[in-house]
C-alpha positions as CSV (number, residue, x, y, z in Angstrom):
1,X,27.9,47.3,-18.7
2,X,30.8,45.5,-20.7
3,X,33.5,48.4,-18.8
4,X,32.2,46.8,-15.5
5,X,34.6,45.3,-13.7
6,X,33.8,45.6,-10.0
7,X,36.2,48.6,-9.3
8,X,34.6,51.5,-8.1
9,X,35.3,53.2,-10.5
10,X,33.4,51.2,-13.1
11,X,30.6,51.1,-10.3
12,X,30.4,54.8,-10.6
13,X,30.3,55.3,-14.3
14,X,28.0,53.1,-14.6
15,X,25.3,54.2,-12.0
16,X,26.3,57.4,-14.2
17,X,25.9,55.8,-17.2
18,X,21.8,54.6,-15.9
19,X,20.9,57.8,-14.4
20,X,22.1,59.4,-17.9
21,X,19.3,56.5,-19.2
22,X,16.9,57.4,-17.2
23,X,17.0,60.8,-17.3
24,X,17.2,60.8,-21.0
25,X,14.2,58.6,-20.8
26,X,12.0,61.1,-18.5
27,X,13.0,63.9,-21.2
28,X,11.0,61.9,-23.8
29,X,7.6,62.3,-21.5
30,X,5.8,65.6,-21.8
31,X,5.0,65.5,-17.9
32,X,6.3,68.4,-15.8
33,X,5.5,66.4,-12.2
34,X,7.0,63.7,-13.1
35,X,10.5,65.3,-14.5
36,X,10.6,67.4,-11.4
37,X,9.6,63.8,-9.3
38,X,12.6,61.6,-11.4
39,X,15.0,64.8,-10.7
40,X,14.1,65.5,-6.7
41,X,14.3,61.3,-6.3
42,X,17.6,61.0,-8.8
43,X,19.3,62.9,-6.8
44,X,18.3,61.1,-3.4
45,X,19.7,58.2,-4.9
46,X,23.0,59.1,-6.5
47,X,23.9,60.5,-2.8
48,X,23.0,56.9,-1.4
49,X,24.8,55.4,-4.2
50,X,27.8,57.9,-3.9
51,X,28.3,57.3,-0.3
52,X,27.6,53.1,-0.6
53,X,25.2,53.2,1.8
54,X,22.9,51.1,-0.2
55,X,25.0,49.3,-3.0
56,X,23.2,49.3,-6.3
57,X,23.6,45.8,-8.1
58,X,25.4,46.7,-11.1
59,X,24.8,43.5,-13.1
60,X,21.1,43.3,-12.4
61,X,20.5,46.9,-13.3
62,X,22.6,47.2,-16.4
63,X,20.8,44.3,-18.3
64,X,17.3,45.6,-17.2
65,X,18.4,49.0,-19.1
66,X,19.5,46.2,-21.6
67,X,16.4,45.2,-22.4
68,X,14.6,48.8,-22.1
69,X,17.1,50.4,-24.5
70,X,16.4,47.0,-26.8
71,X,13.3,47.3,-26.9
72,X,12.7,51.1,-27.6
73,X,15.6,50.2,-30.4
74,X,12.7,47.2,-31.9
75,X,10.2,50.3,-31.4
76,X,8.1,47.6,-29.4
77,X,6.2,50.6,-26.9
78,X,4.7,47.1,-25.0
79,X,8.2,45.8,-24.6
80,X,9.4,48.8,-23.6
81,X,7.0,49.7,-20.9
82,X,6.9,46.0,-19.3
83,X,11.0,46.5,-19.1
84,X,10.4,49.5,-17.5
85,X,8.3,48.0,-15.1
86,X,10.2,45.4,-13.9
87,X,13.3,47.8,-13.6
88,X,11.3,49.6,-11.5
89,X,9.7,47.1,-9.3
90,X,13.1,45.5,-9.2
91,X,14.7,48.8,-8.2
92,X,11.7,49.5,-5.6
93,X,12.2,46.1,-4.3
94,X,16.1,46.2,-3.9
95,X,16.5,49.6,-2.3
96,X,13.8,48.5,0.4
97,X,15.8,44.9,0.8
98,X,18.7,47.2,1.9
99,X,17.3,49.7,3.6
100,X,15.3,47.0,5.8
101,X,18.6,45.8,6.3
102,X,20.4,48.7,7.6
103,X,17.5,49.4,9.7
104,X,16.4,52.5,7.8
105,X,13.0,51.6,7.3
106,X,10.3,49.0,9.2
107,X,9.6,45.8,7.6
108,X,6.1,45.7,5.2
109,X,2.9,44.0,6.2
């Protein structure tokens, strides 16, 4: 997150540097589904982000991982997971902000 600067270079190592988070993350959970989920989806993603179709924001991301990786460093499992939940809510809600946007998917009810 400190290497950001905008370029996109910088943008790609750090989407790198968070799906290396996450993945490491997912290898920590004795669940076969859900590794082969976070694998099948991570890669859905990294083409989007590859090919800028829907932006990640770097800033926003980076300090949510922030606070994950802080938290699993305290050893705070409550911490941890609420982090993880607002990443993911965040994420959820972000992608679908964009995709709305580009017309990709229908507006919710």
């Amino acid at each position: 997150l400190a290497a950001a600067d905008g370029t996109p270079e910088s943008d790609v190592a750090l989407a790198e540097a968070g799906r290396d988070l996450h993945s490491h993350l997912m290898s920590l959970w004795p669940n076969s589904k859900a590794q082969a989920w976070h694998i099948q989806t991570s890669v859905q993603i990294k083409a989007f982000q590859l090919v800028k179709i829907l932006r990640v924001d770097s800033e926003t991301s980076g300090c949510e991982h922030r606070a994950i990786y802080e938290a699993l460093e305290r050893r705070d499992p409550l911490a941890a997971a609420l982090a993880v939940r607002q990443h993911g809510c965040a994420s959820k809600n972000s992608f679908l902000e964009r995709a709305r946007a580009m017309g990709l998917v229908g507006s919710s009810r």
